[in-house]
TIVEX-534636 format. One line per 2 residues: number of its first residue (from 1); for each residue x, y, z of N, C-alpha, C. Coordinates in nm, 3 decimals, padded with zeros to 5 digits. Layout:
# residues N
NUM = X Y Z X Y Z X Y Z | ... .
//
This chain:
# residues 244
1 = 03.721 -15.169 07.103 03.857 -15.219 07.077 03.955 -15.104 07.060 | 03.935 -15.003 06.929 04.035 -14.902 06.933 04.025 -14.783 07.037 .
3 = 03.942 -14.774 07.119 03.901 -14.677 07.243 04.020 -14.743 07.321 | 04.077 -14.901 07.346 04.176 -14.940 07.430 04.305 -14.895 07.404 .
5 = 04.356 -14.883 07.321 04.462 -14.824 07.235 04.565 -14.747 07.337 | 04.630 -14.767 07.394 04.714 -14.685 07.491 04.804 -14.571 07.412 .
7 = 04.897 -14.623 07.359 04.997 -14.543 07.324 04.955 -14.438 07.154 | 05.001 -14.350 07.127 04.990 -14.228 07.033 04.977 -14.349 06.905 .
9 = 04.939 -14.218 06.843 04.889 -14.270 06.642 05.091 -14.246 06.607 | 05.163 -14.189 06.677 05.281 -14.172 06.631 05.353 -14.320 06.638 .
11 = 05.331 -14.352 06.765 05.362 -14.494 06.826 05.320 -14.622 06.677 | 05.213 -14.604 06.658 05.176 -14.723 06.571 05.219 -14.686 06.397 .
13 = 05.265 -14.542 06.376 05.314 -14.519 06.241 05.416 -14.597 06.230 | 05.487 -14.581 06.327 05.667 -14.647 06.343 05.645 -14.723 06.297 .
15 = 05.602 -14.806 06.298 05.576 -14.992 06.322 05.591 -14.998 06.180 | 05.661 -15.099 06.142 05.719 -15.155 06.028 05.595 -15.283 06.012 .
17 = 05.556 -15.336 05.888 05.459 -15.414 05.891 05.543 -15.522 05.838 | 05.453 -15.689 05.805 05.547 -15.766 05.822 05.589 -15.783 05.678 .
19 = 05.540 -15.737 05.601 05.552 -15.774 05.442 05.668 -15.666 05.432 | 05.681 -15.570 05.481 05.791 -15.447 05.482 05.907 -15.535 05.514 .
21 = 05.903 -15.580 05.669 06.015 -15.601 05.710 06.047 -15.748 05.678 | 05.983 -15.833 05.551 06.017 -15.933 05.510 06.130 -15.872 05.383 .
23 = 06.076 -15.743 05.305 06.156 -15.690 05.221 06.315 -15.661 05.229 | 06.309 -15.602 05.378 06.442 -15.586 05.446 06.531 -15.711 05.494 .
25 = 06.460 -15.845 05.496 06.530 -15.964 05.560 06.535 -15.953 05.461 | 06.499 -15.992 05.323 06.525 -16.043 05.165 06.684 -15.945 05.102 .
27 = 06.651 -15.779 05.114 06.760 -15.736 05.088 06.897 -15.758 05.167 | 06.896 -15.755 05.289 06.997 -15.818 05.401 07.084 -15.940 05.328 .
29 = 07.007 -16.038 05.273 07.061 -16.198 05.248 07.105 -16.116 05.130 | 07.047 -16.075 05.055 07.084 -16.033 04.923 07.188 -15.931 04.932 .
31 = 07.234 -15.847 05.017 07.341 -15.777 04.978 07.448 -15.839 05.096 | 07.395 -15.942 05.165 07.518 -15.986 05.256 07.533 -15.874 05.364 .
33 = 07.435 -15.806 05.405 07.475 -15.749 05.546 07.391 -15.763 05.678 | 07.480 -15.743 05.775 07.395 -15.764 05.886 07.265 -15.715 05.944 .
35 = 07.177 -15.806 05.989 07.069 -15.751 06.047 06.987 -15.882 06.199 | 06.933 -15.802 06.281 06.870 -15.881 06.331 06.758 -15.844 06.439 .
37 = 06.670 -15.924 06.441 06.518 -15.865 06.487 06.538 -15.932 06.645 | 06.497 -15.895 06.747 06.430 -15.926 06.881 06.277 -15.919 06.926 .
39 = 06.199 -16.025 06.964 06.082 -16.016 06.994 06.034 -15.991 07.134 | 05.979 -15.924 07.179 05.907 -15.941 07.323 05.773 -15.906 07.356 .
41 = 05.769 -15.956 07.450 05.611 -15.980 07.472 05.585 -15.993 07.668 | 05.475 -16.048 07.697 05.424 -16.026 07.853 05.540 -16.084 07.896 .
43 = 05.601 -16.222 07.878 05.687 -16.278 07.929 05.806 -16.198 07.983 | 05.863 -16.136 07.909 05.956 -16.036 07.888 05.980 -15.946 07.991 .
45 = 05.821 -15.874 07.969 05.776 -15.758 08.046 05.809 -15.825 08.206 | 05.699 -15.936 08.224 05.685 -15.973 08.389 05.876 -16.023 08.426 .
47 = 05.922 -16.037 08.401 06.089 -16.090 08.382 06.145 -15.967 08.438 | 06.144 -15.878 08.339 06.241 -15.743 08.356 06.199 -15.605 08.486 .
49 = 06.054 -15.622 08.500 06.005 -15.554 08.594 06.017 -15.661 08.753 | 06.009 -15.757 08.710 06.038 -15.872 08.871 06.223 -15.840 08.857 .
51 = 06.292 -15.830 08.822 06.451 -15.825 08.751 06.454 -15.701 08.830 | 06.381 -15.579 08.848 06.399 -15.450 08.867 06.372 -15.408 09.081 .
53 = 06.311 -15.544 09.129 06.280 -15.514 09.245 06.381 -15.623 09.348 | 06.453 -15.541 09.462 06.509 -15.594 09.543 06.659 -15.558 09.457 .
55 = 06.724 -15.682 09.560 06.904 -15.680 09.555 06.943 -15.770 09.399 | 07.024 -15.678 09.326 07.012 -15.726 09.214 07.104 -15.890 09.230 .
57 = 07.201 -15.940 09.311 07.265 -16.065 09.306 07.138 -16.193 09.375 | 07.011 -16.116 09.423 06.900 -16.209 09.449 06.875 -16.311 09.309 .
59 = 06.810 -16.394 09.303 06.755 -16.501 09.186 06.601 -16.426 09.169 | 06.647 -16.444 09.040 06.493 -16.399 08.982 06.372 -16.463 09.040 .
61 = 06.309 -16.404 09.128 06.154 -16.460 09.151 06.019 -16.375 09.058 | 05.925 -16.479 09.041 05.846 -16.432 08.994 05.687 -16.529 09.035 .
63 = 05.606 -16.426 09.031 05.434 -16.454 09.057 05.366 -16.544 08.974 | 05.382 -16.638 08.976 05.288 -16.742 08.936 05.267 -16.898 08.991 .
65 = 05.170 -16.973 08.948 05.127 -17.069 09.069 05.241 -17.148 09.075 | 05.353 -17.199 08.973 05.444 -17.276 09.012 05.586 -17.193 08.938 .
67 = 05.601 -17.088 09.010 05.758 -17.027 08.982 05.850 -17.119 08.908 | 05.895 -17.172 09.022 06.036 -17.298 08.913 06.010 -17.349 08.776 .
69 = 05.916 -17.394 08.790 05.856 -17.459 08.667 05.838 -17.350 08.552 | 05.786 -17.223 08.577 05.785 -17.132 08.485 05.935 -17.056 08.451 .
71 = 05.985 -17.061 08.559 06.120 -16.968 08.541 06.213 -17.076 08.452 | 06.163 -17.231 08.485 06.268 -17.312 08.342 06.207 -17.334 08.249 .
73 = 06.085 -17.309 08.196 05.998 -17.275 08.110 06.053 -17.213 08.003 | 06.093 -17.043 08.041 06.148 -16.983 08.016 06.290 -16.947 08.020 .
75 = 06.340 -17.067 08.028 06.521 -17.055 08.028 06.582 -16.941 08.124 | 06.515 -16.930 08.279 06.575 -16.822 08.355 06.559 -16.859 08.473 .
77 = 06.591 -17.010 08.511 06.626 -17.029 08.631 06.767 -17.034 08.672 | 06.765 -16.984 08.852 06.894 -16.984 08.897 06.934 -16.849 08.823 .
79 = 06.894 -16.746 08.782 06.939 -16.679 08.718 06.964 -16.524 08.817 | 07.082 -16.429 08.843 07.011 -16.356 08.921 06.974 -16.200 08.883 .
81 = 06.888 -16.130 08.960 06.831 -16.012 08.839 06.894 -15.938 08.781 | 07.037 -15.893 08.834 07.103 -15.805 08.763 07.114 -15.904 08.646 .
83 = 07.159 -15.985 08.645 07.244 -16.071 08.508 07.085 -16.092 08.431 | 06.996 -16.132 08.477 06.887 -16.108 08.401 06.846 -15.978 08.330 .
85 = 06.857 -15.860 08.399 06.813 -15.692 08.354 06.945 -15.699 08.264 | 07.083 -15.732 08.256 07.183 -15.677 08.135 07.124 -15.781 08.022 .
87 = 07.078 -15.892 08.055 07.080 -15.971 07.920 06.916 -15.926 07.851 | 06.818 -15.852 07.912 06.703 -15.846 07.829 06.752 -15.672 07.781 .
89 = 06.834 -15.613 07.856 06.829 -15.477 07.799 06.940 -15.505 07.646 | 07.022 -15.589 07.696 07.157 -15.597 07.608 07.023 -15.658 07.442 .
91 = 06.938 -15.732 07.441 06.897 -15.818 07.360 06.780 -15.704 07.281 | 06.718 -15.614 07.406 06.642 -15.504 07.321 06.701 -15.375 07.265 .
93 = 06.880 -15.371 07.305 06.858 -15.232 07.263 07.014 -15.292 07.161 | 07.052 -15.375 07.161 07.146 -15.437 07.048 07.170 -15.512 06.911 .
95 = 06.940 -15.511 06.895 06.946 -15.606 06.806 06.907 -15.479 06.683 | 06.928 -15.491 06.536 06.885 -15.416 06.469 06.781 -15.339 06.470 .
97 = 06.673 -15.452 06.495 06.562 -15.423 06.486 06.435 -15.489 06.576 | 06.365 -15.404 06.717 06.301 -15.430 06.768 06.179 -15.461 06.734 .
99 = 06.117 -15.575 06.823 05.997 -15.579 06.771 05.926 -15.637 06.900 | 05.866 -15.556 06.947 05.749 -15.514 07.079 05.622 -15.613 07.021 .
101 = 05.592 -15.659 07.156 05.439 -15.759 07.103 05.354 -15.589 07.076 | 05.286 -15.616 06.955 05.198 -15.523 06.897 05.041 -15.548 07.004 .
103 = 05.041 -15.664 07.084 04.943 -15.638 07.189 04.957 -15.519 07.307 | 05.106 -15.483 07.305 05.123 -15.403 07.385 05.075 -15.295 07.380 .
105 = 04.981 -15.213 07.258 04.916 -15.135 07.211 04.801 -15.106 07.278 | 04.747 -15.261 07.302 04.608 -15.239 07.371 04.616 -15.343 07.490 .
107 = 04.725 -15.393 07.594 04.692 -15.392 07.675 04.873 -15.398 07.764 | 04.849 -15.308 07.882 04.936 -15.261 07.950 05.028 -15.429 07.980 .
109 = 04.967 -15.494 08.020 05.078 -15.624 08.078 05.127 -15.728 07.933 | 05.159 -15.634 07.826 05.205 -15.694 07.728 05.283 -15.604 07.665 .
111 = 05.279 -15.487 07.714 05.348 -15.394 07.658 05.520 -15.377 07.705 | 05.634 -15.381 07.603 05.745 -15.359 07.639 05.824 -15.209 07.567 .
113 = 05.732 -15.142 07.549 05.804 -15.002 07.454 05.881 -14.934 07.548 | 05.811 -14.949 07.693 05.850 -14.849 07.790 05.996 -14.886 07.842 .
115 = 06.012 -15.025 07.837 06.136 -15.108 07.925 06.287 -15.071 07.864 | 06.252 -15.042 07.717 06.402 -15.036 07.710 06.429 -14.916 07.602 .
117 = 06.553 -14.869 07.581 06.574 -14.726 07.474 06.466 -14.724 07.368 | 06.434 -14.626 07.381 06.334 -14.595 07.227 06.334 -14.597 07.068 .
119 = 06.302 -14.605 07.031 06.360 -14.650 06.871 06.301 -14.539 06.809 | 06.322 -14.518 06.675 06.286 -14.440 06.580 06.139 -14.510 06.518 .
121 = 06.208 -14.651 06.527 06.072 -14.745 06.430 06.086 -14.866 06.519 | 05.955 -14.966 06.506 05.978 -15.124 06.565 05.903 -15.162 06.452 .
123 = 05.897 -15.294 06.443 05.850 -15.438 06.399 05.729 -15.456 06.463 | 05.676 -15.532 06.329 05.560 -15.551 06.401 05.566 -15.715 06.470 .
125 = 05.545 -15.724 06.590 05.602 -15.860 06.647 05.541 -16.009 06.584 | 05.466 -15.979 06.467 05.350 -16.099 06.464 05.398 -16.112 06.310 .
127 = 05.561 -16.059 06.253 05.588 -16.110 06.106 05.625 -16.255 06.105 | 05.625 -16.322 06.205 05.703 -16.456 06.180 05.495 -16.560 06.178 .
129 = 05.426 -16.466 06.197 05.308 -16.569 06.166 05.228 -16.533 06.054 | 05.281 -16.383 06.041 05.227 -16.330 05.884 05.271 -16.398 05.770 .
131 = 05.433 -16.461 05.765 05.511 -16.484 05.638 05.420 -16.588 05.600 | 05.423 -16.625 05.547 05.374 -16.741 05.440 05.492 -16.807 05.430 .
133 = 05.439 -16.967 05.383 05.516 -17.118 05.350 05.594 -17.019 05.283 | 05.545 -16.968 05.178 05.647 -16.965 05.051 05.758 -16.853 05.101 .
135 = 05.685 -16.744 05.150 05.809 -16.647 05.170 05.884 -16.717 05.277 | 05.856 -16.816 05.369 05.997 -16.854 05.422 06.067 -16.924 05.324 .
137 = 06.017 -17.055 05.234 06.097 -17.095 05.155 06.173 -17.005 05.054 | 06.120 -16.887 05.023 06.235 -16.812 04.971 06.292 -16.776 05.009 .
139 = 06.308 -16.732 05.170 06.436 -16.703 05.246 06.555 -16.823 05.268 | 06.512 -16.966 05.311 06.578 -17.046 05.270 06.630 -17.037 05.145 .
141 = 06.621 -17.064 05.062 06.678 -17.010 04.915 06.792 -16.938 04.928 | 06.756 -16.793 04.924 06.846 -16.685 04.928 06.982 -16.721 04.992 .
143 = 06.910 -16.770 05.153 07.064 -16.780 05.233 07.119 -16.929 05.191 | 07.090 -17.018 05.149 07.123 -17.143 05.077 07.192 -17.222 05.167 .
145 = 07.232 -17.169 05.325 07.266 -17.209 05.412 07.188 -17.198 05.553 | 07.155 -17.239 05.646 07.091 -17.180 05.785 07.099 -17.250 05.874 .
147 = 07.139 -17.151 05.975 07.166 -17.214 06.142 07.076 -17.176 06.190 | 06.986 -17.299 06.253 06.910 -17.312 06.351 06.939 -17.352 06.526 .
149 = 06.874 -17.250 06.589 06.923 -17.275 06.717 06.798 -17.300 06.801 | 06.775 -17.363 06.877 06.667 -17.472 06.937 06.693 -17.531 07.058 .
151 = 06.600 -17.609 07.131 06.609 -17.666 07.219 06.554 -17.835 07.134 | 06.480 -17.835 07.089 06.457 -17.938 07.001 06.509 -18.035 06.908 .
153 = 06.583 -18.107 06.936 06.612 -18.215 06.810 06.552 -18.279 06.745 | 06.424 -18.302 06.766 06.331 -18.343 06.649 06.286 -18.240 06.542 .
155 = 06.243 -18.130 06.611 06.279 -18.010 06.538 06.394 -17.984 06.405 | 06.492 -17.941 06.484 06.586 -17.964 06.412 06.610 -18.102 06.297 .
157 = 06.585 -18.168 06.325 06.600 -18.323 06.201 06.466 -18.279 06.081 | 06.380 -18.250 06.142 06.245 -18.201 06.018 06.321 -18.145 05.950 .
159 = 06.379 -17.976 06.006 06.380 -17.898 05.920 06.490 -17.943 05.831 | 06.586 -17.975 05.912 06.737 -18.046 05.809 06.650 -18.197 05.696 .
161 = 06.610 -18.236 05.693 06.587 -18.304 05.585 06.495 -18.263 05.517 | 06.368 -18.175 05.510 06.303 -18.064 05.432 06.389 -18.017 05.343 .
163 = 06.500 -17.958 05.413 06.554 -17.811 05.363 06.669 -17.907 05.287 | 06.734 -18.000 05.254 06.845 -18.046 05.192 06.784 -18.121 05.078 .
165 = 06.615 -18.189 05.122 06.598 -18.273 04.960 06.529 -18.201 04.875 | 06.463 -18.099 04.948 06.353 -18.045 04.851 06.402 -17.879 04.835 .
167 = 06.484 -17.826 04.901 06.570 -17.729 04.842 06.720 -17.711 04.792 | 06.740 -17.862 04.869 06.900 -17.792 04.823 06.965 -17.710 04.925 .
169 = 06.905 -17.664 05.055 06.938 -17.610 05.161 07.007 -17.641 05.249 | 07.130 -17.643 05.295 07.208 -17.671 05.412 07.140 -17.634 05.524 .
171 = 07.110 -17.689 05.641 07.022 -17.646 05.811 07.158 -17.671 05.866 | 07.251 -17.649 05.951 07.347 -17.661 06.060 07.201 -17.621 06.195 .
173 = 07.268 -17.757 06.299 07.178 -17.710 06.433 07.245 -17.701 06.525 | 07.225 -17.603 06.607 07.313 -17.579 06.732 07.256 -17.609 06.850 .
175 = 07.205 -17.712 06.967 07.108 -17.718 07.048 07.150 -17.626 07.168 | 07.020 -17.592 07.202 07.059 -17.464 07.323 06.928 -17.503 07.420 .
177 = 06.960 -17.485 07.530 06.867 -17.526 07.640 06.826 -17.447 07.732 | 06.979 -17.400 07.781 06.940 -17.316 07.908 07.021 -17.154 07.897 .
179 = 07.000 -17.073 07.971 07.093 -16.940 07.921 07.227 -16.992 07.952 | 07.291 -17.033 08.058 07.400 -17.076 08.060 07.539 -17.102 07.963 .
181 = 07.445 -17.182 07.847 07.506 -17.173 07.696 07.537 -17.064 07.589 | 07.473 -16.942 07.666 07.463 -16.866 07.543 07.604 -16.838 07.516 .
183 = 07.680 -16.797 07.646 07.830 -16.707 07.573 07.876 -16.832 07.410 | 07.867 -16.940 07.481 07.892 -17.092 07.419 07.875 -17.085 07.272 .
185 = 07.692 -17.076 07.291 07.625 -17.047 07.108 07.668 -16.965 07.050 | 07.707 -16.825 07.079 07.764 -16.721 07.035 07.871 -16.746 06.955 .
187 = 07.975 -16.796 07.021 08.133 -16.864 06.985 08.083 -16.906 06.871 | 08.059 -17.029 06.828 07.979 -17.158 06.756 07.910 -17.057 06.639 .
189 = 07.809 -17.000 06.669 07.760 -16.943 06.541 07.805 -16.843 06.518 | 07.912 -16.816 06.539 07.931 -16.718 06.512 08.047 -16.774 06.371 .
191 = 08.099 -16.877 06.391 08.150 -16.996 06.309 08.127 -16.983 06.201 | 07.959 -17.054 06.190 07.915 -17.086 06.139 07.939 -17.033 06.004 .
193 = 07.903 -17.063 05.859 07.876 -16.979 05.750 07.736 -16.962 05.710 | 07.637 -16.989 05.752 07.503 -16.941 05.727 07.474 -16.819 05.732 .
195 = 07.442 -16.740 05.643 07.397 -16.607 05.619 07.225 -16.591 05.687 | 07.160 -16.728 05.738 07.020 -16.686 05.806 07.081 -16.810 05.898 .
197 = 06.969 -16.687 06.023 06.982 -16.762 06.145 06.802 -16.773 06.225 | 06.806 -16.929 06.218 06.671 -16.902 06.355 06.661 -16.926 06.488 .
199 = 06.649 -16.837 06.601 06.714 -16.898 06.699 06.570 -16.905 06.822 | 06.552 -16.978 06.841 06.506 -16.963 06.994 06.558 -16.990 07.079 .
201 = 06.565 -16.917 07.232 06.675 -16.898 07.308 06.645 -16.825 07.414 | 06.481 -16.791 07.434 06.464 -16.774 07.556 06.483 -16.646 07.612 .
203 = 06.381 -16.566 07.678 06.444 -16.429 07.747 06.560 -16.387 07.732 | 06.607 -16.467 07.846 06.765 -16.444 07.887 06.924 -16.443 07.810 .
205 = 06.876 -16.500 07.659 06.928 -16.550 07.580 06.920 -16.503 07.433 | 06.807 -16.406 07.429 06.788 -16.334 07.306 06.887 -16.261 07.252 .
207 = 06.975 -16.206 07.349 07.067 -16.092 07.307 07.191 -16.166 07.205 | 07.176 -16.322 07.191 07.271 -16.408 07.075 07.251 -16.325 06.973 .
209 = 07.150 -16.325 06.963 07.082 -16.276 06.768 07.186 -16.182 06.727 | 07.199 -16.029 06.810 07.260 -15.960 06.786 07.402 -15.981 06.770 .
211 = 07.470 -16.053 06.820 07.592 -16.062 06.863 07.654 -16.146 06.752 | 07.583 -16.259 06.756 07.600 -16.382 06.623 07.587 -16.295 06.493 .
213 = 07.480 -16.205 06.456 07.449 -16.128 06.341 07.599 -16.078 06.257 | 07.653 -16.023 06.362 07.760 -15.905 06.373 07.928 -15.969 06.338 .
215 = 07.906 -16.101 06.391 08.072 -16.168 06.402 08.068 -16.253 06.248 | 08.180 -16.293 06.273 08.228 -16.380 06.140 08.182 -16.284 06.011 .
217 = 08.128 -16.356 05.979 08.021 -16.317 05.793 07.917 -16.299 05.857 | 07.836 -16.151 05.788 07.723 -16.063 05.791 07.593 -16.158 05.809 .
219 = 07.558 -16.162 05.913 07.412 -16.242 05.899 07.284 -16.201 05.931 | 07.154 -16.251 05.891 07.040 -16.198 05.930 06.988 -16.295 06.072 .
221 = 06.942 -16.264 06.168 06.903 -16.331 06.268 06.792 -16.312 06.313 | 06.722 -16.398 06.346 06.579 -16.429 06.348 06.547 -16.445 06.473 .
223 = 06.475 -16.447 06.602 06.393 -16.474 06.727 06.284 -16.511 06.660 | 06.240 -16.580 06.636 06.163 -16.722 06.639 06.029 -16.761 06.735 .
225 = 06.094 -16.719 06.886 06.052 -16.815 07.003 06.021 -16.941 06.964 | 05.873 -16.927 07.012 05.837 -17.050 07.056 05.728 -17.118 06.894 .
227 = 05.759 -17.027 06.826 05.673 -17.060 06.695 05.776 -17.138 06.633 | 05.869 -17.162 06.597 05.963 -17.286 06.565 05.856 -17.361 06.450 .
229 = 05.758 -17.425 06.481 05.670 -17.502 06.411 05.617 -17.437 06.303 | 05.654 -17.327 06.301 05.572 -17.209 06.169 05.682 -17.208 06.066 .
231 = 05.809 -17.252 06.095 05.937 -17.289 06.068 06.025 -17.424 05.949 | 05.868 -17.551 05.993 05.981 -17.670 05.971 05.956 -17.704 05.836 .
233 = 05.909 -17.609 05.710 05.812 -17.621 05.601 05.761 -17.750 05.564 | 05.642 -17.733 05.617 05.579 -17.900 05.616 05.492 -17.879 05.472 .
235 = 05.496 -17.798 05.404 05.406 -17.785 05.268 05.488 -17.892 05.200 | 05.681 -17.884 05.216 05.735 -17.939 05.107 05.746 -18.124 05.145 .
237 = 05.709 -18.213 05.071 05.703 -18.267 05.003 05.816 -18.396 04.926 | 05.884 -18.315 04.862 06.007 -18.393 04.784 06.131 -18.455 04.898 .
239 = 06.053 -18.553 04.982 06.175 -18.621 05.079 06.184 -18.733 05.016 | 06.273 -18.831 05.009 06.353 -18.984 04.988 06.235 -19.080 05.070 .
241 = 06.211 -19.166 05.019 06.117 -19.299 05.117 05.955 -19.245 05.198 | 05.958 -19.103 05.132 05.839 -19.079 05.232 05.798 -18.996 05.322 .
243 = 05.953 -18.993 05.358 05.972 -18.919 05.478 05.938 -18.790 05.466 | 05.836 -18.743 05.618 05.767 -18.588 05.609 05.828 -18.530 05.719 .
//
């Protein structure tokens, strides 16, 4: 296993662990300033390197058994590569704080360190499955407000009635589908007054976090993906009639 190890012992010092960089989301809410994390992973990688070959006003193609289906999968159809290569570089090198799938360590087609500016430090990409029930419910807490951004409305309804009977938490939801929306979401949350943000939003669409973080009032912003469900705190309990 560690014989696979690609990149330097320097490479893996950087790396912020997730209990670290839960410390830093906690101080963020707590002193009211901006911050915000970006995740990537193979998806990413196969995106930005298919993004990098041919005429950039071409549409993103990519290798797999049913393209279309994967490219709206991933919120990047109809999309074309240049406008694809500004929105994954704009999303890795604008957000506070990167965070590279830590598989990229030990295997080359998961690795994104190489794709975009270098950092001093990254994230370790796997804090949103490290946190625990509770340390998200104390982040709810802290920000006492939160915009969630999703493709999901059932989603969204969990977490908004969780988070209002049994914390006291305001959820605002913003639904987002396709990249198309993003300039859109941006506007909108940027609105918003929630000091935490969770967004999933897709490749093409990551670079919100940063942007939303930065406007209105100081916020922390979250990439999420597709873990959403690690999200809707199903530990809690204290709903009206039953309701889970």
């Amino acid at each position: 296993m560690f014989d696979a190890l690609r990149l330097s012992k320097k490479q893996i010092e950087r790396t912020i662990s997730p209990t670290t960089f839960y410390m830093l989301v906690g101080h963020a809410l707590a002193s009211s300033t901006s911050l915000s994390v970006v995740r990537m992973a193979d998806g990413e990688r196969e995106l930005m390197l298919a993004a990098r070959k041919g005429d950039s006003d071409d549409l993103v193609t990519i290798d797999q058994p049913d393209p279309q289906a994967w490219l709206k999968k991933m919120g990047c159809l109809g999309l074309s590569k240049g406008e694809l290569m500004r929105r994954l570089e704009a999303a890795a090198n604008e957000c506070s704080y990167f965070a590279p799938s830590m598989s990229g360590l030990q295997m080359e087609s998961y690795s994104v360190y190489d794709l975009f500016q270098p950092r001093d430090c990254y994230v370790d990409s796997f804090f949103h499955n490290v946190w625990t029930e509770e340390m998200k419910i104390n982040l709810f807490k802290a920000a006492k407000h939160v915009l969630f951004i999703h493709r999901s409305t059932e989603s969204a309804d969990a977490m908004q009635i969780r988070a209002k009977w049994a914390l006291g938490v305001k959820v605002t939801y913003l639904k987002m589908e396709t990249w198309q929306q993003s300039e859109e979401i941006i506007e909108k949350g940027s609105k918003v007054d929630a000091p935490l943000v969770l967004f999933s939003a897709g490749p093409a669409s990551k670079y919100i976090g940063a942007r939303i973080s930065r406007q209105g009032i100081s916020k922390v912003t979250l990439d999420i993906g597709q873990s959403s469900d690690l999200w809707l705190l199903k530990s809690l309990k204290d709903i009206p009639n039953g309701r889970r």
